[in-house]
Steps between C-alpha positions, in 0.01 A plus 500: 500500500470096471210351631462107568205328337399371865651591854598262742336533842716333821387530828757435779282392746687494871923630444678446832489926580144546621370366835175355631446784724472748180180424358243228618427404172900381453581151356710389810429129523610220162108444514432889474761529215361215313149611512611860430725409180242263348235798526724711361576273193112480489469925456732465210879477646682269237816481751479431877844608709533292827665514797457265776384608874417272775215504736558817645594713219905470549681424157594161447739298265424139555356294270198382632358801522593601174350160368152564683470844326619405176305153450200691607490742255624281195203267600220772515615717205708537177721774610932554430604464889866695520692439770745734769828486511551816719368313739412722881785677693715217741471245225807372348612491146483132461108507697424795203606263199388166609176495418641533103636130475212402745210614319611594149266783479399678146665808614649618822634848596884531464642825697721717290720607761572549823364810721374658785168355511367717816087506577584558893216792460217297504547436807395829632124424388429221704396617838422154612653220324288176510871285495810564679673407210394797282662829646850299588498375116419853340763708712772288428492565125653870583825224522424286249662431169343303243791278362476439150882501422621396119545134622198502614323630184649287265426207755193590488459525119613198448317298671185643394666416107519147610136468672356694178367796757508830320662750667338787647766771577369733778729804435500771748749713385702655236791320511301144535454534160871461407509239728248316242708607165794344711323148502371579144858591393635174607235249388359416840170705417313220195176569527318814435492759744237615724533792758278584727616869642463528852456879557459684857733265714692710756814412342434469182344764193220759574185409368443809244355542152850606407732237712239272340536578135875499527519193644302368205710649251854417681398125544391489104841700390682240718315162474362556178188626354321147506498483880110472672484679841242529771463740811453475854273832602559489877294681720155731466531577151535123348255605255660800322859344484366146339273702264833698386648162435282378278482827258875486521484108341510338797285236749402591828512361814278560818433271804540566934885409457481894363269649656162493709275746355224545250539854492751773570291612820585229725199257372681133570416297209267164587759249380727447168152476304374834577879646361477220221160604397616910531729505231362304265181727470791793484665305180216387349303858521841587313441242242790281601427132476575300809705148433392155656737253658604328180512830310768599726671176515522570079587876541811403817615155350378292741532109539151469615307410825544139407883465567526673867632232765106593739 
């Protein structure tokens, strides 16, 4: 079993699935994801994963809004700030990959594929929304597909090659990962890759010890054995999934884009922090050494905080 010398924590502070209405302590606002990333680089996250929501919690894509969150947190704290690409459901390809060229981020997500990206069950837990927005944008994912054709990809890739923004290729399926050897096949895929698995999804693989682990293996067989790879542990047990992760060789990931609680009970968690702060007492009671900001920029490749266009 390979281990890492140190893990990289990211927290992925907002995503563009949860609602305001689902837990009071929710970064809805750009001022309440700011504050909330910052503090969560301050517990010990060494990548911050943003998303942009205006005042009342709906996903956004415009640029302002992005800018306000992102300058914010570059000025208060000396974090890796990745940017979305996926975007929210009801934004449009070219809204999704904008913010690339505009920004020129360190890293960004890139979508391996498109799917069925359905979370129209949330809905059924808020009993009295606190925006009319939020149960009309949840129950329309049961028809949604998240379009993230071949032309898109390699759009996609490219333009983060040009804008020297790693890659971070959210795969949530099997086949995604052929998808990737595709690009690598063909030379559009230069810099080294990065997958964060995105487990759980209706739509997309289980999460399971087992679907886990053979993902793992599959995407080293087919991209190679030098590939890095994260995980998204949606949902109650964030903890266990992550902490598999990172005895499997892997970094972790934790943050309110996957999931609200501190504990498998129901216990929301008080922000990003609280999660942040979680799982690094789980890795380092495990002896695992957590990386900073610039250790991770030296263990992904990065061009540094220094050449990002905020």
């Amino acid at each position: 079993m390979s281990r890492q010398k140190k893990i990289i924590i990211s927290a992925a502070i907002t995503g563009a699935i949860h609602t305001p209405s689902m837990s009071p302590n929710f970064p809805a606002s750009p001022e309440q994801i700011a504050r909330q990333a910052v503090d969560a680089a301050k517990a010990g996250a060494a990548v911050v994963h943003i998303h942009a929501r205006q005042a009342d919690g709906m996903p956004v894509g415009d640029f302002g809004t992005f800018r306000q969150i992102l300058s914010e947190i570059k000025r208060e704290v000396n974090v890796v700030i990745g940017i979305t690409t996926g975007g929210a459901n009801g934004m449009t390809t070219e809204e999704r990959f904008s913010v690339i060229e505009e920004f020129q981020p360190e890293m960004a997500s890139a979508n391996g594929g498109s799917m069925n990206f359905c979370y129209h069950k949330l809905a059924a837990g808020i009993a009295e929304p606190k925006y009319e927005w939020e149960l009309p944008y949840l129950l329309r994912t049961y028809d949604n597909v998240f379009k993230n054709t071949f032309k898109d990809i390699e759009y996609c890739i490219t333009t983060m090659n040009k804008c020297g923004t790693l890659p971070e290729y959210e795969v949530f399926d099997y086949g995604q990962l052929s998808n990737l050897a595709y690009f690598k096949n063909n030379g559009v895929i230069t810099q080294p890759i990065y997958i964060q698995f995105v487990p759980g999804v209706m739509g997309g693989f289980p999460m399971s010890n087992e679907g886990m682990m053979f993902m793992i293996d599959q995407a080293k067989k087919i991209l190679g054995p030098d590939i890095q790879y994260s995980t998204v542990a949606a949902g109650r047990r964030m903890f266990r999934y992550s902490t598999m992760m990172a005895l499997q060789g892997g970094n972790v990931r934790v943050g309110m884009e996957d999931g609200l609680y501190i504990r498998p009970n129901g216990e929301l968690a008080a922000d990003n922090a609280a999660q942040v702060c979680k799982i690094r007492r789980i890795l380092e009671a495990l002896d695992f050494e957590i990386a900073s900001p610039d250790e991770a920029r030296e263990m992904l490749h990065l061009k540094g905080g220094d050449k990002v266009n905020f």
